[in-house]
N, C-alpha and C positions, 0 to 999 in steps of 0.2 A: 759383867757388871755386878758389885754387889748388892746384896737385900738392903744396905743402908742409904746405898745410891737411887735404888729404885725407887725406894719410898722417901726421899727429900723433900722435905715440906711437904709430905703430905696427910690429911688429917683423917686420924682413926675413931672409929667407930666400935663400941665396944658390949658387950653385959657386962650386968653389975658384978660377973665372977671373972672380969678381965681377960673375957672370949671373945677375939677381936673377930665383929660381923663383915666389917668392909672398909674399905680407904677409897677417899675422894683426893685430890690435888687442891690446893691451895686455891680458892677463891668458885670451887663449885658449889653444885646444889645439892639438896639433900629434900626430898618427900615425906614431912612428916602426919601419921596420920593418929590419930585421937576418937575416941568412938562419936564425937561429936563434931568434927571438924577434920580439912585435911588442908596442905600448902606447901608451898617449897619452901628453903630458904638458902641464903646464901653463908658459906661457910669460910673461915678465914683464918691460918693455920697461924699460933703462937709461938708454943715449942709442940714436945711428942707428948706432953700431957695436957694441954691446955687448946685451946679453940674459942673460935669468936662466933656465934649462930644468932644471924639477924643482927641484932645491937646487943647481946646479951654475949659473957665470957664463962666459959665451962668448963670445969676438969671433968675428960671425957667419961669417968666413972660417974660424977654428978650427974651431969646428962643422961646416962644409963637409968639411974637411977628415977630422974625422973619423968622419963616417960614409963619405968617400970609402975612407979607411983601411979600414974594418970593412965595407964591401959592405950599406952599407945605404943609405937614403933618407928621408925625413920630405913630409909634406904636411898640408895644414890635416885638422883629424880630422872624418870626416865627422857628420852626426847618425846613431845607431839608429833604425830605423823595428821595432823590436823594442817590445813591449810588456811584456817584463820581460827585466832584463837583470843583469849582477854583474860583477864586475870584485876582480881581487887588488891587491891597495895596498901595490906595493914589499913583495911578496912576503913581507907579514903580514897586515893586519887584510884584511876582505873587506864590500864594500858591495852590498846586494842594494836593486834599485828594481822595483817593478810599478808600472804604470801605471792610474791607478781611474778611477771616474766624476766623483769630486771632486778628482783630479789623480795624486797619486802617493802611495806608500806605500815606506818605508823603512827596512834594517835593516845596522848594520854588526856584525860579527861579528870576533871572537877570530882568530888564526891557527888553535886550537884547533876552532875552528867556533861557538865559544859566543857568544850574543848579548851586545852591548855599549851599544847604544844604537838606538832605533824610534820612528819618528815615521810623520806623514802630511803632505803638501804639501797645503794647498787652491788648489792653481795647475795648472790643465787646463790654462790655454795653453801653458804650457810645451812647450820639448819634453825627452826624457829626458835630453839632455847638459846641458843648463841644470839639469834638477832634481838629478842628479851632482854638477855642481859647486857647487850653493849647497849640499847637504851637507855635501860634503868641507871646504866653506870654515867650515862652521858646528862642525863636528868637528875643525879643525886638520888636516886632512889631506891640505889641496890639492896640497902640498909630493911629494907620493907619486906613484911612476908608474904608471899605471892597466893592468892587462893582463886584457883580457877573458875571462874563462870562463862557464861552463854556469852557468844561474841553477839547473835542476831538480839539476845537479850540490850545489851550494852547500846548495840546500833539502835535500835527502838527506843530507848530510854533519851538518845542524844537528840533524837527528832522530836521525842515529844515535847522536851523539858522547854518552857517558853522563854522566849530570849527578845531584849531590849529593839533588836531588827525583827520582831516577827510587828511591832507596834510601829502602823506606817501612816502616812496621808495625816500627820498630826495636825491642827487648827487652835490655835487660841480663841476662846468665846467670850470671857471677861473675866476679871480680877475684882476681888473684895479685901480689906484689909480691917484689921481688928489691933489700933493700936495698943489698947491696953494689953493684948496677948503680944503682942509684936509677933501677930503670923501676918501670913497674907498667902487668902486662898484664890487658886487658880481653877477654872475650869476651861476643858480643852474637848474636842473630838479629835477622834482616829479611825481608823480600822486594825481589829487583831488580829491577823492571819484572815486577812478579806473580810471581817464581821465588823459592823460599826458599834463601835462605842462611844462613851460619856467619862472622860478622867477628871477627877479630885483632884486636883496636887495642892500641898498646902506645906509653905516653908515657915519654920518656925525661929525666931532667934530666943538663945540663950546667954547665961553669961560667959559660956565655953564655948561658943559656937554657934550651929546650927544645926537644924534637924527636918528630915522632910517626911511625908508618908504620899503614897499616892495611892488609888481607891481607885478601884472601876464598878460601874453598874452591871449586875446577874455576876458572874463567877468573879470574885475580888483580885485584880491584878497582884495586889500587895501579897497574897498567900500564894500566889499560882507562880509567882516566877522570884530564882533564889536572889539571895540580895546583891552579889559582883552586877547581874542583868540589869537588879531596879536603880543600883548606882550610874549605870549607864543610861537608864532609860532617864535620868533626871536630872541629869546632862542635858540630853534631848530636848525634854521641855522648858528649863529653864530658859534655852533659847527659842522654842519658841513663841514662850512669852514675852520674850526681850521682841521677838519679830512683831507680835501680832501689838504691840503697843504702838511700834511706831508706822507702822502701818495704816492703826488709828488714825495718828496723827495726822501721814497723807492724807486719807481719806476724808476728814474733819477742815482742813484747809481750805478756805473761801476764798483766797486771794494769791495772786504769784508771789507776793512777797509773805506770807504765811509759808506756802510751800515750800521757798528759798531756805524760811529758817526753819524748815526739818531737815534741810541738806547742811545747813552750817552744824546743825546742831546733832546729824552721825559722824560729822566731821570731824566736831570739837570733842565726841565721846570717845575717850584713851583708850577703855575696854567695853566695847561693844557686845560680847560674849554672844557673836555669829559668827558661823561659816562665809567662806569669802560672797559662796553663791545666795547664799540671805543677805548679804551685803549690797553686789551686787543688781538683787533681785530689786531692793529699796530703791534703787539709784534711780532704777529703771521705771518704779510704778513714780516716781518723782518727774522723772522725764514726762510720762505718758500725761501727768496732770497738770504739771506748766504748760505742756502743748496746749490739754484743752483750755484750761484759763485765760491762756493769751489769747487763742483763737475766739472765744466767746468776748474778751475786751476789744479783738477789734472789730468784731459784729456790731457790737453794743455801741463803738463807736461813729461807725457807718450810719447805724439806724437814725444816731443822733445827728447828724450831719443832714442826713434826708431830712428830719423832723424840721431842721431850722428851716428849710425851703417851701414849706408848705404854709398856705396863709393862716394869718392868724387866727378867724374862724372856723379851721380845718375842713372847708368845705370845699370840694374838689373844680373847678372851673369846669363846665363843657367845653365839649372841641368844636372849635369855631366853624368847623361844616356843619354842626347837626343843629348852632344857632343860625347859623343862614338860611339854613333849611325851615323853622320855624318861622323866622320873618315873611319869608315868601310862602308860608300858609297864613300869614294872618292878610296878605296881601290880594 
């Protein structure tokens, strides 16, 4: 085979005196390191002068030139003999890989720390920079430069960061509204990872839209958890405000046909903005309070019935053994 056959598409690596250091294939990595920084990146062959590193296009003397500039160097990147490993990705999302018995296991995450996408490789023979990169490729993110950190770092970071499901056992307590602000604030309990709290939520309208913030009493929910979490967390409560109103309303009902019309009127309501089982749930406390209703009208009605039979000075007759018995003492 000739030397022009061996090296086909493959991209070189050079000094700035065109003393060629080493050749990688078309679409590997490369280790670059900087006295202040080190990372992989992916490389992607033009012609035999040109190359594409990360999203940036080099004539491979340029590139010599400027890591000569900046005190750094580059070399093919070697494989991890690590069995779980993580890497930051142009210093946002974050790609975690362990190594299993049926190949590999994989998770990229948020800058945030938040999980984005998890999968499993059934490829053992792999080795880990192979199952890296067929991720990244499969994520759009090969384009990114990979800089290795701590995977138990990463894992710890993902458990701490507080998220929209750690905020459970939520309750509506009451509503206030301010129409000349056109807010309307909400207060709610929960518990946060087992701890009872006290939530703000306060929505606000504008001419563009709207706007919410939500607040907790001692460490502020608003600062502690990123914002994809609190858009979800406000989700959350808007419905459970929508619940805990009409639940009010059961609860406020004096008569079966009050209660009726909380049932006509989830009926009548096109968007309810509940889960089926908050839905449901209402049908059910509606059930539970016609029963008692009716049961207490026909008590009430009993009672009344009895009432009419008793004379009209409500004074109750003796039993006529115990007047017999008196006669025959005065006898």
């Amino acid at each position: 085979m000739s030397e022009r056959n061996e090296h086909e598409h493959s991209i070189r690596f050079i000094t700035t005196d065109y003393e060629e250091l080493f050749r990688i294939p078309d679409g590997g990595t490369v280790l670059v390191t900087f006295p202040d920084r080190q990372f992989a990146e992916k490389c992607s062959y033009i012609d035999d002068y040109h190359m594409k590193v990360g999203t940036s296009v080099y004539h491979i003397c340029q590139y010599a030139e400027i890591l000569k500039q900046n005190g750094g160097h580059c070399e093919p990147e070697p494989e991890t003999e690590l069995t779980k490993a993580a890497w930051q990705l142009g210093h946002r999302e974050y790609l975690m890989l362990e190594r299993t018995d049926a190949g590999f296991r994989y998770e990229i995450l948020t800058k945030d720390f938040l999980s984005r996408t998890q999968g499993q490789l059934d490829r053992p023979e792999w080795t880990v920079n192979q199952a890296r990169e067929y991720v990244l490729n499969l994520a759009g993110l090969d384009h990114r430069s990979r800089f290795s950190v701590s995977y138990d770092m990463v894992k710890q970071k993902s458990r701490d960061v507080l998220k929209s499901s750690d905020v459970r056992n939520i309750e509506w307590v009451d509503s206030k509204y301010y129409p000349g602000m056109r807010t309307a604030e909400h207060t709610l309990t929960c518990k946060i990872r087992g701890e009872p709290f006290r939530l703000t939520y306060e929505v606000s309208k504008h001419d563009d839209g709207e706007g919410f913030v939500i607040h907790s009493d001692g460490k502020d929910i608003w600062d502690l958890m990123p914002e994809p979490e609190l858009e979800k967390l406000e989700f959350t409560l808007s419905r459970a405000v929508t619940f805990g109103h009409w639940k009010k309303d059961i609860d406020q009902a004096e008569t079966v046909e009050a209660v009726r019309d909380v049932r006509y009127g989830i009926w009548e309501t096109e968007n309810l903005n509940l889960t089926r089982d908050q839905i449901q749930e209402l049908h059910e406390m509606i059930d539970r309070k016609e029963d008692t209703l009716t049961a207490a009208m026909k008590k009430e009605s009993v009672l009344k019935q009895l009432g009419e039979t008793k004379p009209e000075n409500g004074e109750k007759k003796a039993p006529k053994r115990q007047k017999n018995q008196k006669e025959g003492e005065r006898t």
